[in-house]
Backbone as numpy.savetxt, mean C-alpha at the origin, in Angstrom:
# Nx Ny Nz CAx CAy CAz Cx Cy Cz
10.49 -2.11 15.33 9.75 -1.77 14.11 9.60 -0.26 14.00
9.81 0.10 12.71 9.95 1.79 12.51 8.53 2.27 12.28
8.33 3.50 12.46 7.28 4.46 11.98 6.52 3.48 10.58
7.56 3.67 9.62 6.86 2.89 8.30 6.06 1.68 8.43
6.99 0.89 9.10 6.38 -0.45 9.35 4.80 -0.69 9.79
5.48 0.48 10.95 4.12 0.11 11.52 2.61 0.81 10.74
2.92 2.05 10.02 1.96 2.41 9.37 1.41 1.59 8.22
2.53 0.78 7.65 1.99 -0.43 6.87 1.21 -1.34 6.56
1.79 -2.00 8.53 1.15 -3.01 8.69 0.20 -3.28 10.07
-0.14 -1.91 10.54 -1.43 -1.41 11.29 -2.34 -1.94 10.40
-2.61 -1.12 9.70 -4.26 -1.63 8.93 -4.41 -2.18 8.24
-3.39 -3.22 7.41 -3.24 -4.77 6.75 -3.92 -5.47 7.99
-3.25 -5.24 9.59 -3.61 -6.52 10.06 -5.11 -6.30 10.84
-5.73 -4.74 11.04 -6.88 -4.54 11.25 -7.46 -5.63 10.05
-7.32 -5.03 8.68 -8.19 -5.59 7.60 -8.01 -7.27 7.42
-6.67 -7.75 7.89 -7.00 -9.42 7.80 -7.79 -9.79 9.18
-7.88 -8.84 10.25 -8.92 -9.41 11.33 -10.02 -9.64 10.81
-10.79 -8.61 10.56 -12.14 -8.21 9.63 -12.42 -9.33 8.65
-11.73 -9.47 8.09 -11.61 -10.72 6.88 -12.21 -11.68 7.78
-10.96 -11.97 8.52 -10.89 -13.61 9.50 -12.14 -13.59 10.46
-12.77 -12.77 10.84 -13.57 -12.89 12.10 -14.76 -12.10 11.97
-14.79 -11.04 10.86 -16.09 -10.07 10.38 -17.71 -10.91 10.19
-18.15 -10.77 9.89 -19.54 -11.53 10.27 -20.65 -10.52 9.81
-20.94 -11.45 8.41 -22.30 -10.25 7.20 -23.57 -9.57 8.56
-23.74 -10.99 9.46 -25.31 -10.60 10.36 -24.73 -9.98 11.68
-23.41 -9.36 11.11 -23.00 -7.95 12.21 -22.07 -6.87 12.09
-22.48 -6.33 11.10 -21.70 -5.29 10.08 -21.96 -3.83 11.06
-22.06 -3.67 12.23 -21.70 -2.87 12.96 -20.67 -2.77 13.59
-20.18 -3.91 14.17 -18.92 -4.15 15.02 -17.90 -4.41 13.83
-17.99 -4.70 12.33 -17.11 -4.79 11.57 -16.35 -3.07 11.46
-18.01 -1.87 11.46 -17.81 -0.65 10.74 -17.03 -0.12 12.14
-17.38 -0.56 13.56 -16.64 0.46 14.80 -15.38 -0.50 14.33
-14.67 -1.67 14.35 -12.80 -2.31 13.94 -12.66 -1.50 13.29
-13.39 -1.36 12.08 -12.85 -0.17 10.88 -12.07 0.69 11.23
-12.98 1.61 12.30 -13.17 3.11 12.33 -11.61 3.03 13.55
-11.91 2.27 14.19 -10.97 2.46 15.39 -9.49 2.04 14.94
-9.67 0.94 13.31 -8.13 0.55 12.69 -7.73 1.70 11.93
-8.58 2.72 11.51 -8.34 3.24 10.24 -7.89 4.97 10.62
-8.61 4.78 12.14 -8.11 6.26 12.90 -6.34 5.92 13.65
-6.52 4.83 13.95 -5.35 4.77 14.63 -4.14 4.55 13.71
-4.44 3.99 12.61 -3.87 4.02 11.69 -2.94 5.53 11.02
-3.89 6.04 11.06 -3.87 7.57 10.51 -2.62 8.89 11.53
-3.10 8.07 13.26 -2.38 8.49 14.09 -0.84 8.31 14.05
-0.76 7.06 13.63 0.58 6.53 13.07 1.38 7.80 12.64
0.74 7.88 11.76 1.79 8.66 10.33 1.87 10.38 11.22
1.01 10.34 11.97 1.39 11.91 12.45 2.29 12.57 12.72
3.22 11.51 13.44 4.53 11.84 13.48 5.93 11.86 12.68
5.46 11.65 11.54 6.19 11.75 10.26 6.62 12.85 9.78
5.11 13.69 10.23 4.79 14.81 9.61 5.60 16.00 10.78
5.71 15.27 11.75 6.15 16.25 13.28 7.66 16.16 13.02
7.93 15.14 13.18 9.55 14.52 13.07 10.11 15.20 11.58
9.46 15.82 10.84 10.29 15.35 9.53 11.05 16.59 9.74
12.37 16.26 9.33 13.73 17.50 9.12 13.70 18.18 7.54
12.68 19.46 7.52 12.78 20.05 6.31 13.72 20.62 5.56
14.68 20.57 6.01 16.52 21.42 6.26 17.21 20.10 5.13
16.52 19.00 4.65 17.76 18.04 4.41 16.34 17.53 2.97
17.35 16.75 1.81 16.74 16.50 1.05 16.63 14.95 0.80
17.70 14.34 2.18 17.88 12.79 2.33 16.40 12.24 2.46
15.92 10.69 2.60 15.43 9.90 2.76 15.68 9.67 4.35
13.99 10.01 5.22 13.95 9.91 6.53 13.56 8.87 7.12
13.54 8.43 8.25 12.61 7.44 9.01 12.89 5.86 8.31
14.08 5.79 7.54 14.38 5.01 6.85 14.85 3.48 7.69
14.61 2.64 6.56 14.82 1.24 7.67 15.25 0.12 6.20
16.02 -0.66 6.75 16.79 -1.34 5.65 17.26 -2.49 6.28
16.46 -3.53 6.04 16.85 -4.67 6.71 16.80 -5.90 5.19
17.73 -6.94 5.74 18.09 -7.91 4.60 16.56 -9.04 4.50
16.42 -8.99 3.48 15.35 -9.75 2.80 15.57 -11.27 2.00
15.83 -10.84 0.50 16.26 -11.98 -0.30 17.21 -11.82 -0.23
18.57 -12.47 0.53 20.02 -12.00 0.31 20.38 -12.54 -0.89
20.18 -13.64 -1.37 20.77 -13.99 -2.59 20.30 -13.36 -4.29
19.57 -12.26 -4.18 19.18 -11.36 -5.45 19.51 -9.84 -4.45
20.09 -9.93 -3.50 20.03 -8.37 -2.99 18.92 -7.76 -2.74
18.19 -8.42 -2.31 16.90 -8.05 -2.03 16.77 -7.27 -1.00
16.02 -6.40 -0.68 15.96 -5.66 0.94 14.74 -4.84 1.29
14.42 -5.16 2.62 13.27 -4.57 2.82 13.68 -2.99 3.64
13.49 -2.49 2.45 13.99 -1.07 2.52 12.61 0.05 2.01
12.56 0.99 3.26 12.14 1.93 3.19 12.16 3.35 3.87
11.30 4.47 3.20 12.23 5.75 3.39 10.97 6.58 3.00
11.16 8.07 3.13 9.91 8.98 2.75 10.96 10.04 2.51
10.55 10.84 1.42 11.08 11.84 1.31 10.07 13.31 1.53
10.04 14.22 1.08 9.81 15.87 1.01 8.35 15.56 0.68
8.18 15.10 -0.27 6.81 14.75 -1.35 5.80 13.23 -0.65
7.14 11.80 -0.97 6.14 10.91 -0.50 5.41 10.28 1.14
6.58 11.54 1.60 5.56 11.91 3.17 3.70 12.22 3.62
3.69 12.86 1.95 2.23 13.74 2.53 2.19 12.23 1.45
2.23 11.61 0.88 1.16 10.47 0.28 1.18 9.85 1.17
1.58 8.93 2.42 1.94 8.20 3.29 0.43 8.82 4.16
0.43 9.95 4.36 -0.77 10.33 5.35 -1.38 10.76 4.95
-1.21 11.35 3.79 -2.83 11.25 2.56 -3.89 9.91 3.00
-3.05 9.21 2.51 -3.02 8.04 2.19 -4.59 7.19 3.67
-3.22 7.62 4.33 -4.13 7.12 5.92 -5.38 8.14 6.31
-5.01 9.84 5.84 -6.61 10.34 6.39 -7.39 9.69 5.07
-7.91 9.60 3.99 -8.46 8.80 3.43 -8.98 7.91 3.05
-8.48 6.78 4.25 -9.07 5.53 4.95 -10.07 5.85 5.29
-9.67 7.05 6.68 -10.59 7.30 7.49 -12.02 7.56 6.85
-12.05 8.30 6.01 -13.06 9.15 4.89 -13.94 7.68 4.63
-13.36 7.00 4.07 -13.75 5.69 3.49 -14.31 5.19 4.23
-14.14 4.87 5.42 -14.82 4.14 6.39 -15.98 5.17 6.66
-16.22 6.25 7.31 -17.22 6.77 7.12 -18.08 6.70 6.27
-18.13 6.91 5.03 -18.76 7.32 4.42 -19.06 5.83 3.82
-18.57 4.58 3.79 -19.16 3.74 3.68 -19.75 2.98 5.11
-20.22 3.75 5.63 -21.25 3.45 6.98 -22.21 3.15 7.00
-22.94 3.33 6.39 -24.55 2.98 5.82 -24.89 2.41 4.79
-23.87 3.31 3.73 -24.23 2.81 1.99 -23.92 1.12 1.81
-22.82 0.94 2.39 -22.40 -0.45 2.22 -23.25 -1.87 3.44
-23.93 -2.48 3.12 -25.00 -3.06 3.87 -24.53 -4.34 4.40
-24.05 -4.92 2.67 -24.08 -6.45 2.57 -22.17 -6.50 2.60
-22.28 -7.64 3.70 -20.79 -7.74 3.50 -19.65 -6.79 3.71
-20.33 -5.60 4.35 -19.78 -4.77 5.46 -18.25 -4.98 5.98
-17.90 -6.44 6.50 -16.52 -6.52 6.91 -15.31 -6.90 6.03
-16.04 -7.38 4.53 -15.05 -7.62 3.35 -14.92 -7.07 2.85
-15.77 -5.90 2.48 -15.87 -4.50 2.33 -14.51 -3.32 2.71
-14.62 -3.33 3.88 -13.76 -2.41 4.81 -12.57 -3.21 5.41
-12.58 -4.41 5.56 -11.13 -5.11 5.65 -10.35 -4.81 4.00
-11.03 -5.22 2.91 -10.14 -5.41 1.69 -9.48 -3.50 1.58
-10.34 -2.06 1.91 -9.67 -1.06 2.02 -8.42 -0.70 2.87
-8.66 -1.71 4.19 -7.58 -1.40 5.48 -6.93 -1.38 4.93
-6.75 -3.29 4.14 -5.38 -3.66 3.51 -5.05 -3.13 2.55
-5.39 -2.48 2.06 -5.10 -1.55 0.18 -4.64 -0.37 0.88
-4.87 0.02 1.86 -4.49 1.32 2.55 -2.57 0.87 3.17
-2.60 -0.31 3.10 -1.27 -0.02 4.32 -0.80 -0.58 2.85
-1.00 -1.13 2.19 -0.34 -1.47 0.87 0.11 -0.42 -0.14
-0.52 0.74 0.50 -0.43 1.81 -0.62 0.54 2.76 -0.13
0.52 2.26 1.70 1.50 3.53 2.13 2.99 2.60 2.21
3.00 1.39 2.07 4.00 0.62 1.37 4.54 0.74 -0.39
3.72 1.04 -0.82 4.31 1.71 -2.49 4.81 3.04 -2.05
4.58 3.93 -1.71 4.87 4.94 -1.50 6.39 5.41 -0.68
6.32 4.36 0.17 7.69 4.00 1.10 8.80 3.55 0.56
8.37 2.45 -0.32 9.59 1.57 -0.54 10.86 2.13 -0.92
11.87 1.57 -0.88 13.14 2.22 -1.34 14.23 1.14 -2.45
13.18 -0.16 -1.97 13.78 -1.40 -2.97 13.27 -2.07 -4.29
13.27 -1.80 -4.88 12.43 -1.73 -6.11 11.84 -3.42 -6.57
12.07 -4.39 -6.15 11.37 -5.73 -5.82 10.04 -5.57 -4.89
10.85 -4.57 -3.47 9.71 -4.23 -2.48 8.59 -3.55 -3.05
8.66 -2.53 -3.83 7.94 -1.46 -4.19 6.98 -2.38 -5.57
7.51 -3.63 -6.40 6.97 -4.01 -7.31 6.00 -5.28 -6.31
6.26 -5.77 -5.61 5.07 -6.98 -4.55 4.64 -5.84 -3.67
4.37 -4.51 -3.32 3.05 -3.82 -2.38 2.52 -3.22 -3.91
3.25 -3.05 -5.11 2.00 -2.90 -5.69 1.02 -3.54 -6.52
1.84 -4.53 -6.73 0.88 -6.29 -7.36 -0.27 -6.07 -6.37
0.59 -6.05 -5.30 -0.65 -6.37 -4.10 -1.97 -5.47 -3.75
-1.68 -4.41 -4.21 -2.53 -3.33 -3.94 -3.58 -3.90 -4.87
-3.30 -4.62 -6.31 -4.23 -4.51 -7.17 -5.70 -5.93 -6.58
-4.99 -6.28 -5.63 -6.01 -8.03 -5.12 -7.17 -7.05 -4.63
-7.08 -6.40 -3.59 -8.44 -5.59 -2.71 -9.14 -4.74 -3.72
-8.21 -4.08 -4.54 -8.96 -3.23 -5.78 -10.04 -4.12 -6.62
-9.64 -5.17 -7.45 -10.24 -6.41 -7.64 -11.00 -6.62 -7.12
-11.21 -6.97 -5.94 -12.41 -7.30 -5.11 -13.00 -6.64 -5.03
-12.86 -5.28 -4.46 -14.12 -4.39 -4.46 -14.28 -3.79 -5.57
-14.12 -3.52 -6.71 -14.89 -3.62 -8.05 -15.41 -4.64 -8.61
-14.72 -5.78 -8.43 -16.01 -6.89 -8.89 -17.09 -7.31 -7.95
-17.22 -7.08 -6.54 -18.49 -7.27 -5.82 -19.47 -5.79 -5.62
-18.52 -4.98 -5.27 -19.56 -3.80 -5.16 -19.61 -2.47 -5.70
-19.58 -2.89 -7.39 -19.65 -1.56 -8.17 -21.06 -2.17 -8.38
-21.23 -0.87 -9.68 -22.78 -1.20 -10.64 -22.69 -2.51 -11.22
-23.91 -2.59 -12.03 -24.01 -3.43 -12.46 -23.16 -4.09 -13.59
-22.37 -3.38 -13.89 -21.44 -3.97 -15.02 -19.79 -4.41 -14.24
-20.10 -4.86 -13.12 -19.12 -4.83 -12.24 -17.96 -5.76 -12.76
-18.42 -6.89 -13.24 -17.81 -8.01 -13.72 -17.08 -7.45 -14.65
-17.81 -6.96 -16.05 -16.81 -6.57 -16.90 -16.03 -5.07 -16.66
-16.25 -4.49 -15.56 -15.63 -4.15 -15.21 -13.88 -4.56 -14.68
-14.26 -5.39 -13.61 -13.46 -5.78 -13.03 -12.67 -6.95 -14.21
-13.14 -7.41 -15.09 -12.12 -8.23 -15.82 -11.46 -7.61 -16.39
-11.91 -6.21 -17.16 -11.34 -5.16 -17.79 -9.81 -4.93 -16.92
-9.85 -4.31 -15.49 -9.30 -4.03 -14.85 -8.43 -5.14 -14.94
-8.35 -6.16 -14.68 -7.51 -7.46 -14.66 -6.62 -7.17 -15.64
-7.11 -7.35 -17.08 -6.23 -7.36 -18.36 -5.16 -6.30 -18.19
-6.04 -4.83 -18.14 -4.66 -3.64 -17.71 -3.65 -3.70 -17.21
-4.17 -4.24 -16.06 -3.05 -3.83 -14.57 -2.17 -5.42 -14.86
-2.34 -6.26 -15.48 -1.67 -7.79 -15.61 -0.92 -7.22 -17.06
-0.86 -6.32 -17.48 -0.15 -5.91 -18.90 0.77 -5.15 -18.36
0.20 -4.13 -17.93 1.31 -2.99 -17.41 2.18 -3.36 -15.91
1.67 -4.97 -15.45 2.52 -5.90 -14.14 3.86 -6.28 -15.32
3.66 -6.82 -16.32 4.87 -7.36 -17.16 5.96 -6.61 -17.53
5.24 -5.59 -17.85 6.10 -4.60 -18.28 7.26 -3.68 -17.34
6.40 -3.51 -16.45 7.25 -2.58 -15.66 8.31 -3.76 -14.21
7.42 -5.24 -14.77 8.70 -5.87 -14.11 9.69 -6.38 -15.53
9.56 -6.08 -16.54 10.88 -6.07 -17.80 11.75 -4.82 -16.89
11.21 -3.64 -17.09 11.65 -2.22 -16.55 12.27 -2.51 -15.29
12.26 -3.31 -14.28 12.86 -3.41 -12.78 13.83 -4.68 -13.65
13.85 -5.69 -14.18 14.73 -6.14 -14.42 16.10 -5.86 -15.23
15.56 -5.06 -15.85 16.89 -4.18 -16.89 17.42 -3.21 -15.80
16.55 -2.58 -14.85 17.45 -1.74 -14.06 18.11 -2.87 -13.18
17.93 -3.86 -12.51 18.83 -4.52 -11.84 20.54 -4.62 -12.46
19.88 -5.34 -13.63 20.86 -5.47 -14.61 21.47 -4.41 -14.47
21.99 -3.28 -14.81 22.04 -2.49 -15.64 22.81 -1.48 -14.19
22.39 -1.97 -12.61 22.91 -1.60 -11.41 23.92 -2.30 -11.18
24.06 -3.28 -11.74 25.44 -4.64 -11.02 24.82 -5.37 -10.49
23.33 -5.31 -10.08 22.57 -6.58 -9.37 22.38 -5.95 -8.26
21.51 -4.48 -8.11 21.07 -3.95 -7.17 19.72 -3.46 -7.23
18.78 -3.84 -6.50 17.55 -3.24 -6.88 17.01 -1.48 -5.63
17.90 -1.37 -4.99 17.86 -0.03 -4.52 17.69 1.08 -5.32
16.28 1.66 -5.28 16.01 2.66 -5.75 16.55 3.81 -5.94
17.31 4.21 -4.80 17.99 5.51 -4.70 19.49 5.34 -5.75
20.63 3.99 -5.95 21.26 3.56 -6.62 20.44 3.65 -8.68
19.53 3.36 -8.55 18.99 3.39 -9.76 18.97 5.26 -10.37
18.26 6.05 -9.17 18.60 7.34 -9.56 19.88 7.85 -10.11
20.92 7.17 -9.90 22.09 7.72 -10.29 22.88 6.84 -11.69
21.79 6.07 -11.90 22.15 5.17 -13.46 21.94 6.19 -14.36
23.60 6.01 -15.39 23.68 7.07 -16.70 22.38 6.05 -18.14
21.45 5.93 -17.77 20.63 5.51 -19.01 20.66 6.28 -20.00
20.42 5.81 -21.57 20.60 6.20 -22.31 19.21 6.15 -22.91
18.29 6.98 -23.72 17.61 7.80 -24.19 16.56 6.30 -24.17
């Protein structure tokens, strides 16, 4: 398993522990899993930042293994110049999160900070992807934990909040999978991102 992977799916599987085993009448030992998934997490990506060859404008740390073979599917990913620092943005910002929801957050403490783990490795999975199926299911997915923690622990208008949020992000899900399907099309039946960069589209 590569660098990516594992920065992925480090703190997805901190945050499905938390989920599975967190406990409201002990939201201390939920906030130290946090702290200890969300730092180590973070440690991950450090070497991204050490390793990376600034000399080249290719796609690094890259990993490309067969997925859906029968749509060309592939679980492909890569960081370039730019979506390197989102990748560990990404992860010191966990960290932040977990802190600073240390106290404020009381009730429900481990559904709380599990649903961020997982939005965190989901996000440094959008950021990664290189297969444009891949890149369209981590970001469906990103939107489930978002969901949740706006409809349980915003203000009081949380609900219509959060339904609000629903309608958007389920409008602009249709659309931009029309947009991944015309580029398939439109590749010979390839959903590789880097292949799509080099499609002559027309206006």
């Amino acid at each position: 398993m590569g660098l990516l992977s594992v920065a992925i799916w480090l703190p997805i599987a901190f945050g499905v522990i938390l989920l599975a085993l967190g406990r409201s009448e002990n939201p201390g030992a939920a906030r130290w899993t946090a702290l200890v998934g969300s730092v180590l997490s973070f440690l991950v990506t450090l070497p991204l930042i050490t390793g990376f060859d600034t000399s080249t404008a290719a796609m690094q740390f890259v990993e490309n293994l067969s997925w859906i073979e029968r749509f060309n599917v592939r679980y492909h990913l890569g960081v370039d110049g730019i979506s390197v620092w989102f990748v560990l943005l990404t992860a010191f910002i966990t960290v932040i999160v977990v802190v600073a929801a240390w106290e404020v957050i009381q009730e429900r403490a481990h559904q709380y900070l599990g649903a961020f783990l997982i939005l965190s490795g989901l996000m440094i999975g959008v950021f990664s992807a290189l297969d444009g199926l891949l890149f369209y299911v981590f970001f469906q997915a990103t939107l489930i934990p978002m969901y949740i923690v706006i409809g349980i622990w915003r203000g009081p208008r949380h609900v219509y909040a959060a339904f609000k949020f629903f309608l958007y992000t389920l409008l602009d899900s249709l659309l931009m999978l029309v947009a991944l399907t015309y580029l398939y099309i439109k590749s010979g039946g390839s959903f590789d991102i880097l292949t799509w960069h080099k499609l002559p589209l027309p206006m």
